[in-house]
N, C-alpha and C positions, 0 to 999 in steps of 0.2 A: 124636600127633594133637592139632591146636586150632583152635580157633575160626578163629585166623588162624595164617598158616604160618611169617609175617617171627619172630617168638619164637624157633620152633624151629632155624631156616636155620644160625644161631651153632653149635648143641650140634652139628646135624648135620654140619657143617666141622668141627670138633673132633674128633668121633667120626671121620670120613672120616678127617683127618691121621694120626691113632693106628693104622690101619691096619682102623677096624671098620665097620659097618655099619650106615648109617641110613636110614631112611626119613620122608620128615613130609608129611601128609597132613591136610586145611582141611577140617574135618567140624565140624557144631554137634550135640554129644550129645543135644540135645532133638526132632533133625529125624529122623527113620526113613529118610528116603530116603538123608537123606545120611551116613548109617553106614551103612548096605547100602552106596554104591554107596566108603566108605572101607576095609569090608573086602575088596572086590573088588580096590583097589588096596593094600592092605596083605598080603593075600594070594600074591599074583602075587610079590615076590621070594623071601618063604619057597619057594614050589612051584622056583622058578628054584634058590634056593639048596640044596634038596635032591634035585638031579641034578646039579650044577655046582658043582664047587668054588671055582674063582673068582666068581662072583656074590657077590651081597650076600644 
């Protein structure tokens, strides 16, 4: 999670090639709304990936 998402996009290819699993999500930690609505999407492939093996 940051500010902006272009930073992250590099680590998350990285991690992707390696065979693991990323997520990156553009939340500013000082907004309320917008970490509510970061954990709601940061959420959703843990919940996927603990019924599903293949997910992320």
């Amino acid at each position: 999670m940051a500010r902006r998402v272009e930073p992250l996009a590099e680590l998350q290819v990285s991690i992707e090639a390696a065979g693991g699993c990323a997520v990156t999500v553009e939340a500013d930690v000082t907004n309320r709304a917008a970490m509510a609505r970061a954990i709601v999407v940061l959420h959703a492939p843990i919940s996927v990936a603990t019924t599903r093996k293949d997910s992320c």
